[in-house]
TILUMMI-618205 format. One line per 10 residues: number of its first residue (from 1); for each residue x, y, z of C-alpha. Coordinates in nm, 2 decimals, decimal comma. Example, Ala and Ser with C-alpha at 12.3 -4.5 7.8 and 13.67 -1.06 7.14 Angstrom:
BEGIN
1> 1,23:-0,45:0,78 ~ 1,37:-0,11:0,71
***
This chain:
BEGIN
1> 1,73:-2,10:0,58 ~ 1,39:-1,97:0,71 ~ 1,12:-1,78:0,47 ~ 1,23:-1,48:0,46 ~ 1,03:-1,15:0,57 ~ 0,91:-0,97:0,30 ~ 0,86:-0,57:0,34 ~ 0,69:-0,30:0,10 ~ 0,77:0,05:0,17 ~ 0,55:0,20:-0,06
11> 0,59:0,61:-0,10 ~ 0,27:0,82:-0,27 ~ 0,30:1,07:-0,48 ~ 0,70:1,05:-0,59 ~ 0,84:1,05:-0,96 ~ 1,23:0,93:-0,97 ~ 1,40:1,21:-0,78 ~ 1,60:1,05:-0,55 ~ 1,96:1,14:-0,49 ~ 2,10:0,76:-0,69
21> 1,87:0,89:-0,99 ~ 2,06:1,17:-1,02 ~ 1,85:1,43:-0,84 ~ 2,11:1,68:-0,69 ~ 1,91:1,89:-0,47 ~ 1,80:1,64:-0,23 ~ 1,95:1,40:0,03 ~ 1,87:1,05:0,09 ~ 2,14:0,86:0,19 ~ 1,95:0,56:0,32
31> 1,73:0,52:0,00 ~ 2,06:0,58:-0,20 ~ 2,23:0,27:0,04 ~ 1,97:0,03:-0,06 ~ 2,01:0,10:-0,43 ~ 2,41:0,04:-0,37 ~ 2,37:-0,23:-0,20 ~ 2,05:-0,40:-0,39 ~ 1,90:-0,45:-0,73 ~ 1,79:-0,09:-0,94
41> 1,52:-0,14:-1,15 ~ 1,59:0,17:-1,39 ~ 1,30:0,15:-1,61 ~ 0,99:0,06:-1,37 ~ 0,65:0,18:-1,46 ~ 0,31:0,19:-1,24 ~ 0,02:0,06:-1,43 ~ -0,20:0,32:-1,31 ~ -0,09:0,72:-1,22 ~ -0,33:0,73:-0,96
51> -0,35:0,57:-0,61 ~ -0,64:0,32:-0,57 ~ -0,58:0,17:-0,94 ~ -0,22:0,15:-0,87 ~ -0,28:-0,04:-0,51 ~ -0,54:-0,27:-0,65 ~ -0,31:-0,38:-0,95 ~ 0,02:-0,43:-0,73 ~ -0,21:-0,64:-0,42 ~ -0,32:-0,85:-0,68
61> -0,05:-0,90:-0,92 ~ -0,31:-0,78:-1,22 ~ -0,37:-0,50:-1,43 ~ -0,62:-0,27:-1,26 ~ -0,78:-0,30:-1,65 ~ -0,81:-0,71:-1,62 ~ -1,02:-0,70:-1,29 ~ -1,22:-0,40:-1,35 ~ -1,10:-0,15:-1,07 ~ -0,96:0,07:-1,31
71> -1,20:0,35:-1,18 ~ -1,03:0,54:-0,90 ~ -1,18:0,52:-0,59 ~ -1,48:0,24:-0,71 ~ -1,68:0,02:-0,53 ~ -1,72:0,32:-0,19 ~ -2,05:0,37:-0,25 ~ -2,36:0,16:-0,29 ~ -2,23:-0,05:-0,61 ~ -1,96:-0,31:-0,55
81> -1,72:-0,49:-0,73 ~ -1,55:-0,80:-0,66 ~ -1,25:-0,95:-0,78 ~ -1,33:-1,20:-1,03 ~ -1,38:-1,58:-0,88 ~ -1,03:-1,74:-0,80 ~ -0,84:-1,44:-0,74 ~ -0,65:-1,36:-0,43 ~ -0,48:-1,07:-0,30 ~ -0,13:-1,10:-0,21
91> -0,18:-1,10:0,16 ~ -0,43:-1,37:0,14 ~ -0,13:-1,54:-0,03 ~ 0,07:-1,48:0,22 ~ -0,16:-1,61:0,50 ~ -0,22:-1,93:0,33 ~ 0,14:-1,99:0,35 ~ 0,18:-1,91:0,73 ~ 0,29:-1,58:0,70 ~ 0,20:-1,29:0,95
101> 0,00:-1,01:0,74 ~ 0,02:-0,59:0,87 ~ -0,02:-0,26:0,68 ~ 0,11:0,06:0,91 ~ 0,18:0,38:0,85 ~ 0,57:0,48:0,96 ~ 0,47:0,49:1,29 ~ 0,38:0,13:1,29 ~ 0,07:0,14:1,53 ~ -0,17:0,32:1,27
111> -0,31:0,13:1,02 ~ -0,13:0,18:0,67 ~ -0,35:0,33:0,32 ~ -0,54:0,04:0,14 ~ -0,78:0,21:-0,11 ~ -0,82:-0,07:-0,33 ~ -1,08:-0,05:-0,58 ~ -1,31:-0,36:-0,49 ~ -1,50:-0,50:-0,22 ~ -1,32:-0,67:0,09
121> -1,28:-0,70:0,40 ~ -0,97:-0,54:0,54 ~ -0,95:-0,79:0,88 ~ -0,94:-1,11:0,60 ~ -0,62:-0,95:0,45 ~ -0,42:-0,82:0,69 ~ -0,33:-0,97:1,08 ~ -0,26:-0,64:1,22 ~ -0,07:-0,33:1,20 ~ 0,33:-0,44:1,33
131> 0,50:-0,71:1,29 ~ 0,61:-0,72:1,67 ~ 0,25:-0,88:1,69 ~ 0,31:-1,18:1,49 ~ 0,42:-1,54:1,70 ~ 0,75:-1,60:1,73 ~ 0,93:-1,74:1,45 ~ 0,67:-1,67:1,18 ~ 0,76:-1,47:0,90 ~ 0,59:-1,15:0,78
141> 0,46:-1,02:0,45 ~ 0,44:-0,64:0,55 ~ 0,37:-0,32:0,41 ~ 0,47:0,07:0,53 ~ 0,31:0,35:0,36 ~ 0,46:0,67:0,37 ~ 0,31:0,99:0,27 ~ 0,55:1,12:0,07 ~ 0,50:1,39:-0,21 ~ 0,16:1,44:-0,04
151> 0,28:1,62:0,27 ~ 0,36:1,93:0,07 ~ 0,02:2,06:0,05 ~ -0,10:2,01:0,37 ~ 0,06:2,29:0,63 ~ 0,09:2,07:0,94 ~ 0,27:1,78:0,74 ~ 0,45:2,03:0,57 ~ 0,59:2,22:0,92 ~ 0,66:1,82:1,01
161> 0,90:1,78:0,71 ~ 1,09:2,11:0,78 ~ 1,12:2,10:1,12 ~ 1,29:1,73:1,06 ~ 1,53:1,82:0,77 ~ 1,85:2,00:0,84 ~ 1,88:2,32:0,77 ~ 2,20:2,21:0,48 ~ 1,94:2,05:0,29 ~ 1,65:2,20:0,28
171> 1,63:2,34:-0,14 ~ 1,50:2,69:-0,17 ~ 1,28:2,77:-0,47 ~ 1,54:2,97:-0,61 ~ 1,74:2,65:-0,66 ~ 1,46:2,46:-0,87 ~ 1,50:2,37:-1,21 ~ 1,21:2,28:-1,35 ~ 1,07:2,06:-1,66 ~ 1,03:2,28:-1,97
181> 0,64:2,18:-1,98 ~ 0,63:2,44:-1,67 ~ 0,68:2,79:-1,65 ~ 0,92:2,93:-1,47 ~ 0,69:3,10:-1,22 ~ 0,70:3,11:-0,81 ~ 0,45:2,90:-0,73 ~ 0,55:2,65:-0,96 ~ 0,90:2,68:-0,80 ~ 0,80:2,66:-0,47
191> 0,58:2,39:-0,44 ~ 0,86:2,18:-0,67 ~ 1,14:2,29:-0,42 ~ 0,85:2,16:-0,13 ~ 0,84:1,84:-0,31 ~ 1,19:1,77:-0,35 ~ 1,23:1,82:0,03 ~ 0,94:1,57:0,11 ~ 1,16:1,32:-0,12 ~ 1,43:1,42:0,14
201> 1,21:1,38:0,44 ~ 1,10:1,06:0,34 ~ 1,44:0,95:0,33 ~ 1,47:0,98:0,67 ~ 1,17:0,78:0,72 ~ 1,33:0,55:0,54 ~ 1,64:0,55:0,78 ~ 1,44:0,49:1,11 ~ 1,29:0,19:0,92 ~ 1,59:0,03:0,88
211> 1,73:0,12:1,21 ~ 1,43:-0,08:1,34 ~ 1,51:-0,36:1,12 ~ 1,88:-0,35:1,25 ~ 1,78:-0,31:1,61 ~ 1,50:-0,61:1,60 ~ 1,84:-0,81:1,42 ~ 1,55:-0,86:1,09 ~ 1,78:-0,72:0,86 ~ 1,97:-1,02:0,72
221> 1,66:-1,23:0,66 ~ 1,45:-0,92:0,53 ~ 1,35:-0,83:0,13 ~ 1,27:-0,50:0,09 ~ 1,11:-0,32:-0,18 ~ 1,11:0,01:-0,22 ~ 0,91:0,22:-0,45 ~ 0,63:0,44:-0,52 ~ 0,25:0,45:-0,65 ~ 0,31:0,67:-0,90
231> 0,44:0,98:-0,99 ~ 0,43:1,40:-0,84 ~ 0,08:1,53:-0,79 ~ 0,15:1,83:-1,08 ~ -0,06:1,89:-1,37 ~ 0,14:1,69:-1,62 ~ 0,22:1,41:-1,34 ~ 0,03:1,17:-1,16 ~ -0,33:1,06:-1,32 ~ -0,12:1,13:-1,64
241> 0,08:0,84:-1,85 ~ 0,36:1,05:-1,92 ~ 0,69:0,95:-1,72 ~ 0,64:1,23:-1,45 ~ 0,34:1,04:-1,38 ~ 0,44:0,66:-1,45 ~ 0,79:0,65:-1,45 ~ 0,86:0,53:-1,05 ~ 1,20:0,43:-0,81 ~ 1,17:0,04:-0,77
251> 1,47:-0,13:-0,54 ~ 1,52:-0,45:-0,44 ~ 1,70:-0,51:-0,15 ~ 1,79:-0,87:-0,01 ~ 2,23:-0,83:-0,03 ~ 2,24:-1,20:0,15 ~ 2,03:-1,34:-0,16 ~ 2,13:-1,10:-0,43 ~ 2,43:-0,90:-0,56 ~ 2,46:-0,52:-0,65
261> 2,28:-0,52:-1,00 ~ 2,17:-0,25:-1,25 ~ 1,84:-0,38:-1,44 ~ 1,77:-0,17:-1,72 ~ 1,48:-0,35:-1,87 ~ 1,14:-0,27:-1,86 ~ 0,93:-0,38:-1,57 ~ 0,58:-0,30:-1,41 ~ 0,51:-0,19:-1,07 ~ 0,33:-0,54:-1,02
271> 0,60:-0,72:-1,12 ~ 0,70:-0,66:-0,72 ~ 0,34:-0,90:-0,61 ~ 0,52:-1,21:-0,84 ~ 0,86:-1,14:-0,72 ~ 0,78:-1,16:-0,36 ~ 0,55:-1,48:-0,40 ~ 0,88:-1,62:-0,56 ~ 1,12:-1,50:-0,31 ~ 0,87:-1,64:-0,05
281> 0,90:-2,00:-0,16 ~ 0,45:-1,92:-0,27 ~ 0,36:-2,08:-0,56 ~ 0,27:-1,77:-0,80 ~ -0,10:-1,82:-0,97 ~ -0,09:-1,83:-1,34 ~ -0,39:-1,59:-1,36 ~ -0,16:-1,33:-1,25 ~ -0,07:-1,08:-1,49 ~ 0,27:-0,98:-1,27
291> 0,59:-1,15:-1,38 ~ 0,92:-1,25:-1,12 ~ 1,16:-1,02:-1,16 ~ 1,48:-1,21:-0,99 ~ 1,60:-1,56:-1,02 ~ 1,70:-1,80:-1,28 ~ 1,34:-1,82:-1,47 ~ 1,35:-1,40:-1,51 ~ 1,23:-1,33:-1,88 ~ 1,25:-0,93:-1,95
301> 0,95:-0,80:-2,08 ~ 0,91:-0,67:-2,42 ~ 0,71:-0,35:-2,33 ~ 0,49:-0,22:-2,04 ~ 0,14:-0,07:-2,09 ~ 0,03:0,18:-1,81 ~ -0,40:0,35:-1,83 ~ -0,52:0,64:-1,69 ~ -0,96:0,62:-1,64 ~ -1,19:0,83:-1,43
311> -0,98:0,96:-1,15 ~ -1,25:1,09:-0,92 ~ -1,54:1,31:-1,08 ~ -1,34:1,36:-1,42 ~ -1,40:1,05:-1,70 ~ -1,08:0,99:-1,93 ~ -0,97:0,69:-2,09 ~ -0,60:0,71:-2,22 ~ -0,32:0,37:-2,26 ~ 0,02:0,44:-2,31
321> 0,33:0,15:-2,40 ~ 0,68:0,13:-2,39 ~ 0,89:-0,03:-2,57 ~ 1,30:0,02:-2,62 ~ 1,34:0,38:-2,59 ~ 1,02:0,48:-2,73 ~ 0,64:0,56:-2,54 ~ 0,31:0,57:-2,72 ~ 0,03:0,71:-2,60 ~ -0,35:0,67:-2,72
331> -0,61:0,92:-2,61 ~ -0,97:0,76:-2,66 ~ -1,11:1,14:-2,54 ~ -0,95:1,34:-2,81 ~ -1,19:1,63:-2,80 ~ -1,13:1,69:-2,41 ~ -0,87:1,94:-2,27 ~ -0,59:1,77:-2,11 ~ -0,63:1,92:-1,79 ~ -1,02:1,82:-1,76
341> -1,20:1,97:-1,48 ~ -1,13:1,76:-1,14 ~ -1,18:1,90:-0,80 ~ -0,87:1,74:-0,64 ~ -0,62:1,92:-0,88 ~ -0,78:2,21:-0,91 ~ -0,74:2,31:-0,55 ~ -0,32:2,25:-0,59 ~ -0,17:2,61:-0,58 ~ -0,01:2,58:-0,91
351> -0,35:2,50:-1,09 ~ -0,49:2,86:-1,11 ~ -0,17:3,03:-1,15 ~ -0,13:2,74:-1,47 ~ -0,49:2,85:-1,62 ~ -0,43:3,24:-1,55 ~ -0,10:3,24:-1,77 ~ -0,24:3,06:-2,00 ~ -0,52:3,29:-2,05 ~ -0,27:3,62:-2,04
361> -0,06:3,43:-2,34 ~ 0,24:3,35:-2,16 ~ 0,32:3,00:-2,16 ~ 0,52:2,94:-2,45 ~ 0,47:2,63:-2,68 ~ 0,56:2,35:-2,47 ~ 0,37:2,49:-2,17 ~ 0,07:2,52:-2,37 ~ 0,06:2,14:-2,45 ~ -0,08:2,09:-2,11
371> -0,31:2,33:-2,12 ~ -0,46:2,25:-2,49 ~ -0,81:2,24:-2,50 ~ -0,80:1,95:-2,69 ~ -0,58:1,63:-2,73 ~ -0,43:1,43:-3,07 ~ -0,54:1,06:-3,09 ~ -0,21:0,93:-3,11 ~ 0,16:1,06:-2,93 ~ 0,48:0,92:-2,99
381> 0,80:0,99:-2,83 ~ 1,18:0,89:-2,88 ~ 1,26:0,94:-2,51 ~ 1,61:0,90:-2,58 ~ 1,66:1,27:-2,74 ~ 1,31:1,36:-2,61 ~ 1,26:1,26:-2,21 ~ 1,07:1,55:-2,14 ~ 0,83:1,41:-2,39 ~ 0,78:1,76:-2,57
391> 0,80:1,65:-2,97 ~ 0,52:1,43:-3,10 ~ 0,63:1,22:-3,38 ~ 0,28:1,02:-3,48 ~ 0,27:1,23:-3,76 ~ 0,64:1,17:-3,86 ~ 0,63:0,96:-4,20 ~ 1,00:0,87:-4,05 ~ 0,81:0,70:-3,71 ~ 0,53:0,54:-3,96
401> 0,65:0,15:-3,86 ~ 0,70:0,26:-3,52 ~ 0,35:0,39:-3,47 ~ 0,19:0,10:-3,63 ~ 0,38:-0,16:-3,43 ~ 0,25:-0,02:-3,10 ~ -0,12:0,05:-3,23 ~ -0,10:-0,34:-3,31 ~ 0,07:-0,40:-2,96 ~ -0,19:-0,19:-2,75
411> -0,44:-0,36:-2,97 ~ -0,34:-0,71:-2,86 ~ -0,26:-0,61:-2,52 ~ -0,62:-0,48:-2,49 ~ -0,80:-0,80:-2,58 ~ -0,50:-1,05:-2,42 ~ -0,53:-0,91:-2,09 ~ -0,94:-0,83:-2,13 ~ -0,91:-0,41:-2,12 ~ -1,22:-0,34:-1,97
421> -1,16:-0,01:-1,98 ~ -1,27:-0,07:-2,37 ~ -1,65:0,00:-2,24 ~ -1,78:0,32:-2,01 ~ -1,82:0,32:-1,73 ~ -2,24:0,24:-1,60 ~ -2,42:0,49:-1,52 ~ -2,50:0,34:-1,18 ~ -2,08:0,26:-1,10 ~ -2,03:0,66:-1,15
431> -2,35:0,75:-0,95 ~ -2,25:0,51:-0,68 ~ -1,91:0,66:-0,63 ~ -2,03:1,02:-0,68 ~ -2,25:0,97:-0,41 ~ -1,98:0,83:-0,21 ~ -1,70:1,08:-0,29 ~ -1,96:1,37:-0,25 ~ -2,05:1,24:0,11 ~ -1,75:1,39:0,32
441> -1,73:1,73:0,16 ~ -2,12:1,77:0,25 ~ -2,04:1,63:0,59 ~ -1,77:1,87:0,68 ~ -1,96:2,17:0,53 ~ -1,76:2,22:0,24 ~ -2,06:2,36:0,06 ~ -1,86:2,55:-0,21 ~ -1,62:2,25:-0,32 ~ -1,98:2,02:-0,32
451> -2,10:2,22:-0,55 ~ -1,77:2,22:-0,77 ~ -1,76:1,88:-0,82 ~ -2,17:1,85:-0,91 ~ -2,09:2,15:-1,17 ~ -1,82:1,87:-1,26 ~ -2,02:1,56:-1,30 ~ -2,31:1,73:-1,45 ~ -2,01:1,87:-1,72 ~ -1,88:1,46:-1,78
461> -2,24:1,38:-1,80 ~ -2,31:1,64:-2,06 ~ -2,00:1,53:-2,26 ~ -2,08:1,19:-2,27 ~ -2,44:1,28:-2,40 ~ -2,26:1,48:-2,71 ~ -1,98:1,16:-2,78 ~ -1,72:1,42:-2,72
***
């Protein structure tokens, strides 16, 4: 049997709401097909809520934490980072061993969303942008990124993902149920309802894919996996490490290699950069971090550990781990408001509306934990009675074992896998990639939102000054 072709289809900004997780609302039939037809991973984690730390981890098969690009959106401005000596990304890999490398977007001729956090040079990793380019017979390693829960903020990606759904399906705010950490207000509900129909338009993009695959006769010597990055853009989701923000779809789709299986242990979104090397017949380097999740060698893992740092202007430094049916989290910022300043989610709709009912007393308890002006050290959840994640039980003298087993596994986990989170960030990484990140806004004469995000950067600088 020839290698087979291995293909990411890698969504941004989606949390597990898709119809074969029991999301009723929506319709994706094709995403639902490969989950009947592959392997579910039910409990799959990202090991970073927020795009460029989650990409750099899952090309590379390590923690974002091991190879110091745990900084989102590092190494754009004048200070670099490289991987450390020996390490490869995953298409490198894949070259070595013949294969034909491409990132696209859905529409295949556009280059697909890299954003890794360390120096490189794209042309090295990637042969093009569509298979179809590759020489006959050779296999590909590719990747598709769609945009996913992204294209509800942006009105001409938003009239794109109405005008392709049918009218049956598209959910109406009035519909929306949300999580009890939100309140029940219109905004809220309508820009949940627009995100549940991007999961629905992205399940169509997901059908045209596979009708390629089917047309180009690909399918029966194809892997696909399917996931996402991390979780919804809301203000207890993505950049955050609780499951709205972590928690993520992960299929695995090869029905000529592998039966219909349910896999309810715990796995890490890198876990897919292993797997593939594996399925590939690519010898998998034992510096990697990322463990293979199918074949006769499988070990489950024990727990999963996902970190949150500085997501754009706004420092933070939080680890959460899993194990059984519980979550811990560890907050190294404690005297920081959860929802720190930060330019990107401050311009979402919801965020002012979140801040203005806050300060007119109406979110009720569980709505104000995301809004507290400060955090406790230590969170501990029984996500089996508690998935919302609402009820902190590190203070429970019940939970007193618990907690200490998972302070002594993030404490090994930290120096096993070299956390180098552990230290602050240098002055000169963060002035580097201020400079950078500050560079379009000036360029496009977005003045106003400049001047936001030096307000915010003077504000980390200021905090870091008083320890706080």
């Amino acid at each position: 049997m020839p290698e087979p072709n291995i293909l990411w289809i890698v969504v941004e900004d989606m949390s597990s709401h898709f119809g074969y997780q029991g999301e009723t609302l929506v319709a994706t039939p094709h995403v639902d097909q490969l989950a009947n037809q592959g392997v579910i991973f039910n409990n799959a984690y990202c090991s970073a809520a927020v795009c460029s730390a989650s990409r750099s981890a899952f090309i590379t098969g390590m923690y974002q934490t091991s190879v110091g690009v745990h900084h989102h959106r590092s190494s754009r401005g004048k200070h670099k980072i490289n991987l450390p000596e020996g390490i490869k990304t995953l298409p490198e890999l894949f070259k070595e061993a013949g294969y034909y490398t491409c990132n696209s977007q859905e529409k295949y001729d556009k280059k697909g969303k890299e954003d890794y956090n360390f120096s490189y040079d794209s042309s090295q990793l990637y042969d093009g942008t569509d298979w179809s380019e590759r020489a006959p017979g050779q296999p590909f390693f590719a990747q598709i990124q769609l945009r996913g829960g992204k294209l509800r903020n942006v009105p001409k990606w938003h009239a794109e993902v109405l005008a392709g759904l049918d009218s049956l399906v598209i959910v109406s705010a009035n519909q929306v149920v949300l999580p009890p950490y939100y309140p029940d207000d219109a905004v809220f509900l309508q820009d949940w309802a627009d995100y549940l129909n991007n999961v629905s338009y992205t399940d169509i993009e997901i059908g045209r894919i596979m009708d390629r695959l089917e047309k180009e006769e690909l399918l029966d010597n194809t892997v696909i996996f399917f996931l996402t990055d991390h979780g919804i853009s809301q203000a207890r989701g993505k950049q955050f490490l609780y499951d709205e923000g972590t928690r993520i779809p992960f299929i695995v789709w090869a029905p000529k290699l592998f039966e219909h299986q349910i896999n309810n242990d715990l796995i890490s979104h890198i876990d897919m950069s292993a797997t593939s090397l594996q399925l590939a017949g690519v010898d998998i380097p034992e510096y990697m971090d990322a463990k293979a999740l199918l074949g006769e060698n499988y070990s489950p893992r024990e727990f999963v550990v996902c970190a949150r740092d500085r997501c754009d202007e706004t420092v933070d430094h939080i680890r959460s781990v899993r194990k059984g049916n519980f979550k811990y989290i560890k907050n190294y910022l404690p005297q920081r408001p959860y929802l720190q300043p930060c330019d990107y989610k401050d311009q979402k709709p919801w965020m002012s509306v979140l801040h203005e009912l806050d300060k007119q007393g109406k979110l009720d308890k569980y709505q104000k934990l995301v809004t507290a002006k400060t955090r406790l050290f230590e969170e501990l959840y029984d996500l089996s009675v508690d998935p919302y994640e609402l009820n902190n039980l590190a203070n429970s003298k019940v939970h007193k074992a618990q907690l200490d087993e998972f302070r002594g596994i993030l404490s090994n986990w930290i120096e096993e896998t070299d956390d180098k989170g552990v230290l602050p960030e240098s002055e000169e990484s963060y002035d580097s990639s201020m400079e950078a990140y500050l560079e379009p806004f000036k360029r496009r004469g977005q003045i106003e939102q400049a001047k936001n995000i030096e307000a915010n950067i003077a504000l980390m600088k200021q905090w870091a000054k008083e320890c706080k």
